[in-house]
TINU-299706 format. One record per atom (N, C-alpha, C, O): x, y, z; residue in one letter; atom name. Coordinates in Angstrom, 3 decimals, decimal comma, m for minus. Layout:
c1 c2 c3 residuo atomo
X Y Z A CA;
...
This chain:
c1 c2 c3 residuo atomo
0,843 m1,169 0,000 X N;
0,000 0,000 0,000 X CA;
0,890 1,234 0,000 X C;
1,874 1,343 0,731 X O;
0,444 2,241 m0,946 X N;
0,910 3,606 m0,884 X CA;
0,066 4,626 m0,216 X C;
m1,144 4,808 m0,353 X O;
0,916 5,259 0,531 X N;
0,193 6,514 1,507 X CA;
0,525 7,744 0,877 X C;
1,080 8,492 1,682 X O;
0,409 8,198 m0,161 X N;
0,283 9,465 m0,646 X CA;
m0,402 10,641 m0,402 X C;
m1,624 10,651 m0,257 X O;
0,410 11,813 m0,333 X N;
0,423 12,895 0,282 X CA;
m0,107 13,879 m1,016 X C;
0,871 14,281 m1,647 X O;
m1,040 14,231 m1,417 X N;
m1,229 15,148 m2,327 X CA;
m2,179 16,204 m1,964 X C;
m3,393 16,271 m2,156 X O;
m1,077 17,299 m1,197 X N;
m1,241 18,344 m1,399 X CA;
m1,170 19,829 m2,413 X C;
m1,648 20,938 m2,171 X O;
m0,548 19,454 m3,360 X N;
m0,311 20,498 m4,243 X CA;
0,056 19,557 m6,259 X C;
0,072 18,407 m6,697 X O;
0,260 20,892 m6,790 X N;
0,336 20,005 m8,177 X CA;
1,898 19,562 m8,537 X C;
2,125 19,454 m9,742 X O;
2,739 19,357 m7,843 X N;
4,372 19,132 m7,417 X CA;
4,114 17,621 m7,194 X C;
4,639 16,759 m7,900 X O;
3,190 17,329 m6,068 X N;
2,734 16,050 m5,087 X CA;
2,023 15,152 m6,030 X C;
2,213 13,941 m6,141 X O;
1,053 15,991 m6,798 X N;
0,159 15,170 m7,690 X CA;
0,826 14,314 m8,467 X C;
0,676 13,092 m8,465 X O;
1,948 15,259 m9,483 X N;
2,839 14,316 m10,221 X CA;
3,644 13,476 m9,813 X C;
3,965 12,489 m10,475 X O;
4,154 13,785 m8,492 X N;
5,221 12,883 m7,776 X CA;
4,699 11,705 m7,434 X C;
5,376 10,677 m7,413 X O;
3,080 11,764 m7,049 X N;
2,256 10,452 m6,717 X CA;
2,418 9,329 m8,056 X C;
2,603 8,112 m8,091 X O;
2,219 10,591 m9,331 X N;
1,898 9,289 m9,969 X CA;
2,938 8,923 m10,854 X C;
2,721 8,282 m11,882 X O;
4,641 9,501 m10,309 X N;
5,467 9,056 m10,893 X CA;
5,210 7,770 m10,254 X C;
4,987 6,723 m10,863 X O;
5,255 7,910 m9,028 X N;
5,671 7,045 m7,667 X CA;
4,656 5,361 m7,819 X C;
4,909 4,167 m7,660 X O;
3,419 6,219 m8,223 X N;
2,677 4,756 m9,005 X CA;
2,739 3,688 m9,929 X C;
2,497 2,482 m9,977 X O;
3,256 4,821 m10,811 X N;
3,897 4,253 m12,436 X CA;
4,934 3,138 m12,098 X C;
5,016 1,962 m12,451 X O;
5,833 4,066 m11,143 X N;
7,123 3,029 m11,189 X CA;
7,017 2,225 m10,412 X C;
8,068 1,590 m10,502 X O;
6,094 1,551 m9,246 X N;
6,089 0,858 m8,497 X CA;
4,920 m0,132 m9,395 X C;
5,395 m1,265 m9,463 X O;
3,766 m0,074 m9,990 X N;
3,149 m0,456 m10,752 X CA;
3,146 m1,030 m12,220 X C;
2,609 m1,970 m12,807 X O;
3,930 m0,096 m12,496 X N;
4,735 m0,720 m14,157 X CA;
3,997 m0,401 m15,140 X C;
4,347 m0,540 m16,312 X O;
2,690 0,149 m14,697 X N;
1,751 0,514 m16,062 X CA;
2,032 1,386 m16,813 X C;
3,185 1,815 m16,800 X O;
1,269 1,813 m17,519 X N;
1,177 3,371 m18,308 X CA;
1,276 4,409 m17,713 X C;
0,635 4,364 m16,663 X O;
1,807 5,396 m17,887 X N;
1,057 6,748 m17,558 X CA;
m0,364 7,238 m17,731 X C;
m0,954 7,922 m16,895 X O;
m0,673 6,985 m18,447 X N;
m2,540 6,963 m18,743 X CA;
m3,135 6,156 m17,935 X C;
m4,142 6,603 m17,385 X O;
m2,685 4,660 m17,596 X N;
m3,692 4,263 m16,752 X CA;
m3,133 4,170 m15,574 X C;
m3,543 3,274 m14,837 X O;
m2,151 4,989 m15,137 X N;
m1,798 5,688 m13,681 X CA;
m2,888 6,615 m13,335 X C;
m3,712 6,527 m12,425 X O;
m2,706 7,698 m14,410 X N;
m3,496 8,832 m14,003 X CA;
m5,079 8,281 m13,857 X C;
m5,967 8,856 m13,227 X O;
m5,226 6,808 m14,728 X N;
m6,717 6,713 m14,575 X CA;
m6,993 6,183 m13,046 X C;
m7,726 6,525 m12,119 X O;
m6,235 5,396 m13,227 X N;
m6,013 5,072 m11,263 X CA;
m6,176 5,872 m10,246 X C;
m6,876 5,591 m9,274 X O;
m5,482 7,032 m10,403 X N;
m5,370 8,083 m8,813 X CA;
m5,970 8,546 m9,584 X C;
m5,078 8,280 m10,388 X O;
m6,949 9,203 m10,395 X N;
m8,170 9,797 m10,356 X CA;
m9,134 8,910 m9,624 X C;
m9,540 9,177 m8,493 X O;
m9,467 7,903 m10,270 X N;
m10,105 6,986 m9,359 X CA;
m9,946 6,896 m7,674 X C;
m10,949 6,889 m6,960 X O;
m8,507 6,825 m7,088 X N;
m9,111 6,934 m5,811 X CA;
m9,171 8,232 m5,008 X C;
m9,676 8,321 m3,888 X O;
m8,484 9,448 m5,839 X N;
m9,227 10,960 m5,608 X CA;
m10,377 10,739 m5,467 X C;
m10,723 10,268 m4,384 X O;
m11,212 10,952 m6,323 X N;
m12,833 10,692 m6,529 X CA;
m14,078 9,865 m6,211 X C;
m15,300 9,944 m6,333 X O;
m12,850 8,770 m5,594 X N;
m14,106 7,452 m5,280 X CA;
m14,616 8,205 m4,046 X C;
m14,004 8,967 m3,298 X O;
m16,385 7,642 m4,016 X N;
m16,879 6,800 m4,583 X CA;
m17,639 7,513 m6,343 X C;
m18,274 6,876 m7,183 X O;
m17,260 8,910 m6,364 X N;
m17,758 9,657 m7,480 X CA;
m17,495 8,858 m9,171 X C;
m16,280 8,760 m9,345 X O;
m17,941 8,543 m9,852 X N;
m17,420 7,875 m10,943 X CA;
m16,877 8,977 m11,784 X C;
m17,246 10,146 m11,673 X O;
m15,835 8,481 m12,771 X N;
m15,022 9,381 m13,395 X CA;
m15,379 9,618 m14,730 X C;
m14,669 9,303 m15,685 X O;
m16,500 10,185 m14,811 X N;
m16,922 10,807 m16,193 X CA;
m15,974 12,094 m16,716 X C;
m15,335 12,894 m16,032 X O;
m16,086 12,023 m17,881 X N;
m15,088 12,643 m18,961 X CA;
m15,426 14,137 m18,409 X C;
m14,421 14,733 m18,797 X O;
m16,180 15,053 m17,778 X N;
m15,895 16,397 m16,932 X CA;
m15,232 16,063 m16,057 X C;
m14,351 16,859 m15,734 X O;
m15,318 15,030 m15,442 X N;
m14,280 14,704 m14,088 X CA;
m12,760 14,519 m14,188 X C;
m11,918 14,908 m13,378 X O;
m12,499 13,615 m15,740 X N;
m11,301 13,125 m16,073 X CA;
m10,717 14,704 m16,718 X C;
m9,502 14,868 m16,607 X O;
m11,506 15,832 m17,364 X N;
m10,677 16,773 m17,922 X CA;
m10,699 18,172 m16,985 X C;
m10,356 19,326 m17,239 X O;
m11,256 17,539 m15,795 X N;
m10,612 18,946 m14,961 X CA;
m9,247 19,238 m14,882 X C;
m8,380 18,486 m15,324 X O;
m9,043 20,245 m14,364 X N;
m7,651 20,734 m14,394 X CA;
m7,095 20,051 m13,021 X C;
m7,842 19,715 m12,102 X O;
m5,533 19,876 m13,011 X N;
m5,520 19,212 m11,908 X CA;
m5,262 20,026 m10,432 X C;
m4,767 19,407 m9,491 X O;
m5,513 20,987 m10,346 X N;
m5,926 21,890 m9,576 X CA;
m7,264 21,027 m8,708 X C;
m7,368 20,689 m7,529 X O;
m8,019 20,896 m9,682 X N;
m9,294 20,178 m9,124 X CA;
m9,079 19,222 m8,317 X C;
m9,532 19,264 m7,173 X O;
m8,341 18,177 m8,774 X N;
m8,242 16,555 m7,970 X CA;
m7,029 17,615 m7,346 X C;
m7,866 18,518 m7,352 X O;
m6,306 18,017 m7,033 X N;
m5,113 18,116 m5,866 X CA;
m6,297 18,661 m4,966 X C;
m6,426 17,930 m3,984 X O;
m6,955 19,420 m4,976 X N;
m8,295 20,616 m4,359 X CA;
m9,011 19,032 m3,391 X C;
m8,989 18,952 m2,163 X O;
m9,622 17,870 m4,385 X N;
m10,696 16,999 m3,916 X CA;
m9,661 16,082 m2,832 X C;
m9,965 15,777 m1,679 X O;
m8,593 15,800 m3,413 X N;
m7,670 14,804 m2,696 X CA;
m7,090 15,773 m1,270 X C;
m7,438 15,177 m0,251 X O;
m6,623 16,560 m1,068 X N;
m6,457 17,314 0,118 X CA;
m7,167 17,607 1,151 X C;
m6,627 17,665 2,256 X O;
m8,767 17,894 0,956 X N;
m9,598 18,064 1,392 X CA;
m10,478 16,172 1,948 X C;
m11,463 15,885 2,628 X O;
m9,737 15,586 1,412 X N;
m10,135 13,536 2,025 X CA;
m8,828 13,312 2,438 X C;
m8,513 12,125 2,351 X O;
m7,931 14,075 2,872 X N;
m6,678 13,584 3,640 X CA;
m6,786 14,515 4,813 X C;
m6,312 14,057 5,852 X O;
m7,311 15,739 4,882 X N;
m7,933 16,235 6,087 X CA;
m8,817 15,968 6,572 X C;
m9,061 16,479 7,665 X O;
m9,560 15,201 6,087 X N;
m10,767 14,593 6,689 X CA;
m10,268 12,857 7,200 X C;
m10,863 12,232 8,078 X O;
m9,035 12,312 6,397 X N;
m8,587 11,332 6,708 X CA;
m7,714 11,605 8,131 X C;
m7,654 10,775 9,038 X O;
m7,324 12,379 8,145 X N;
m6,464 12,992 9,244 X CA;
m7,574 12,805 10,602 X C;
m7,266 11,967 11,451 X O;
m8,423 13,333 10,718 X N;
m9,469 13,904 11,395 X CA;
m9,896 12,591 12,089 X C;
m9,821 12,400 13,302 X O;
m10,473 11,473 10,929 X N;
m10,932 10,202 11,637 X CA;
m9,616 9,612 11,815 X C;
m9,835 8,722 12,636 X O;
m8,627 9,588 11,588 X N;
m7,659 8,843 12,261 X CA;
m7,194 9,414 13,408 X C;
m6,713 8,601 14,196 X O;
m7,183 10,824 13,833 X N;
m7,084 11,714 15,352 X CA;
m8,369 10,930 16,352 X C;
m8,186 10,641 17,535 X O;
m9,532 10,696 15,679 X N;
m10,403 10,481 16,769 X CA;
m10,446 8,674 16,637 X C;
m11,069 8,121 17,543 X O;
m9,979 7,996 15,838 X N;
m9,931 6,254 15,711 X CA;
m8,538 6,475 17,156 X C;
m8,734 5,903 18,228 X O;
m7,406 7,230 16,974 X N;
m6,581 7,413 18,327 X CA;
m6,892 7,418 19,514 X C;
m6,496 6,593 20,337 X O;
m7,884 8,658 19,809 X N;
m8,465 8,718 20,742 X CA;
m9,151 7,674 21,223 X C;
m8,828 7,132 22,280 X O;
m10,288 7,241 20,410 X N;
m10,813 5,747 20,438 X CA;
m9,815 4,962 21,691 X C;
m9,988 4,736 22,889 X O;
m8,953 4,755 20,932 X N;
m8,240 3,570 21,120 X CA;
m7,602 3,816 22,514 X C;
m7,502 2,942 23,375 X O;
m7,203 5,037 22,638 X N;
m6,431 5,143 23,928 X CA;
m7,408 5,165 24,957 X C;
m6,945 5,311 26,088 X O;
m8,858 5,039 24,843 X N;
m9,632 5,152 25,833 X CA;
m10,298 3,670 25,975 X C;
m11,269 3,562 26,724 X O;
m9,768 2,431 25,223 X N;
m10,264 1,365 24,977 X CA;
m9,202 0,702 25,733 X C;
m9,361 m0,294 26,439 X O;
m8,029 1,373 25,518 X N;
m6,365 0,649 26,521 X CA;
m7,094 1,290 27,558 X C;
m7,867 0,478 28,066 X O;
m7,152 2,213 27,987 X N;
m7,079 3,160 29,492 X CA;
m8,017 1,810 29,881 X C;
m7,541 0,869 30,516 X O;
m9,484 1,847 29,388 X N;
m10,463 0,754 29,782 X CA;
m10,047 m0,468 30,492 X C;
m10,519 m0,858 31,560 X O;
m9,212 m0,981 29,872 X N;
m8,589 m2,518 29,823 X CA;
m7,174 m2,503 30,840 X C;
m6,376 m3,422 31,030 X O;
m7,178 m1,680 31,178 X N;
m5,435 m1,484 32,310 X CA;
m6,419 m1,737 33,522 X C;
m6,178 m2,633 34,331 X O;
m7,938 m0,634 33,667 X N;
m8,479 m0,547 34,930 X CA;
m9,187 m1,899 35,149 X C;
m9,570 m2,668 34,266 X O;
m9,311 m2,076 36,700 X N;
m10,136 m3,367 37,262 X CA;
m11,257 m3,750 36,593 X C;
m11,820 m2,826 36,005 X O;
m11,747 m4,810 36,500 X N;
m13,353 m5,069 36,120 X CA;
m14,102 m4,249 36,830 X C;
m14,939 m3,533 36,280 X O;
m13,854 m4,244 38,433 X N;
m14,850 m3,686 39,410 X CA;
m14,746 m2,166 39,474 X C;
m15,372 m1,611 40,377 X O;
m14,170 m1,569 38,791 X N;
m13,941 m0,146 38,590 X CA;
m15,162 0,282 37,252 X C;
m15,721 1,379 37,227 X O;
m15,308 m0,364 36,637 X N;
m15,446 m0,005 35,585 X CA;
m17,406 m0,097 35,727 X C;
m18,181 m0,866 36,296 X O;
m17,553 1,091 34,903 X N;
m18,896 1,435 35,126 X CA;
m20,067 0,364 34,635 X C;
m19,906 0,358 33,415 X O;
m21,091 m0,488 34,914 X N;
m21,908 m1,680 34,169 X CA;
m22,709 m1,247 33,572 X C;
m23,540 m0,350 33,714 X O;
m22,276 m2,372 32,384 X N;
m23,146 m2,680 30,931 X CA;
m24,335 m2,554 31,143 X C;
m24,927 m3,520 31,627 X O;
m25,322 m0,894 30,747 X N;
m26,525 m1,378 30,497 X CA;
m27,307 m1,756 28,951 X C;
m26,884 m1,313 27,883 X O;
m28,420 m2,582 29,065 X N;
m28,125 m3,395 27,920 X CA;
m29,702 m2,444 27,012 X C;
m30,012 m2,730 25,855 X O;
C-alpha cells in the first residue's frame, strides 16, 4: 500500500510518478487510477477526467484532512479502549443493555 500525500500540483505528479514506477503501467492508466481513488466513490466521467488538476489536488487534500481527522479520533478511540482494559473489572462502570 501507498500513503500518498497530495497536497499540491508538485505532489500530484510525484504520486503518480511514484505509481507508475512501483506499478509498471502506463502513464494513462496511472493517471486513470489516482483519479479513481481521488474521486471514489464519485465515478469518473469525462468532466471529471478533464478537470484541471488543480481540481483533484483541491478533492484529494480536502479527504486527507478529513482522513487525518478520523484517524485523530480512531486514536483517541483507542487510547480510551487501553485506558479501559489497564483498569479493574470492578472499577469499571456496568453494561446497560
Amino acid at each position: 500500500m501507498l500513503d500518498l500525500c497530495i497536497a499540491n500540483s508538485k505532489l500530484f505528479w510525484r504520486a503518480l510518478a511514484t505509481l507508475q514506477r512501483f506499478s509498471g503501467q502506463s502513464k494513462a492508466r496511472c493517471i486513470e487510477s489516482l483519479l479513481q481513488v481521488i474521486h471514489f466513490p464519485q465515478w469518473l466521467l469525462d468532466d471529471v477526467r478533464a478537470a484541471p488538476i488543480s481540481c483533484h489536488v483541491q478533492v484529494a487534500h480536502e479527504k486527507e484532512k478529513l482522513l487525518q481527522y478520523v484517524r485523530l479520533l480512531e486514536a483517541s478511540s483507542l487510547a480510551k479502549v487501553r485506558s479501559a482494559a489497564r483498569k479493574p473489572l470492578e472499577t469499571l462502570p456496568p453494561v446497560v443493555p
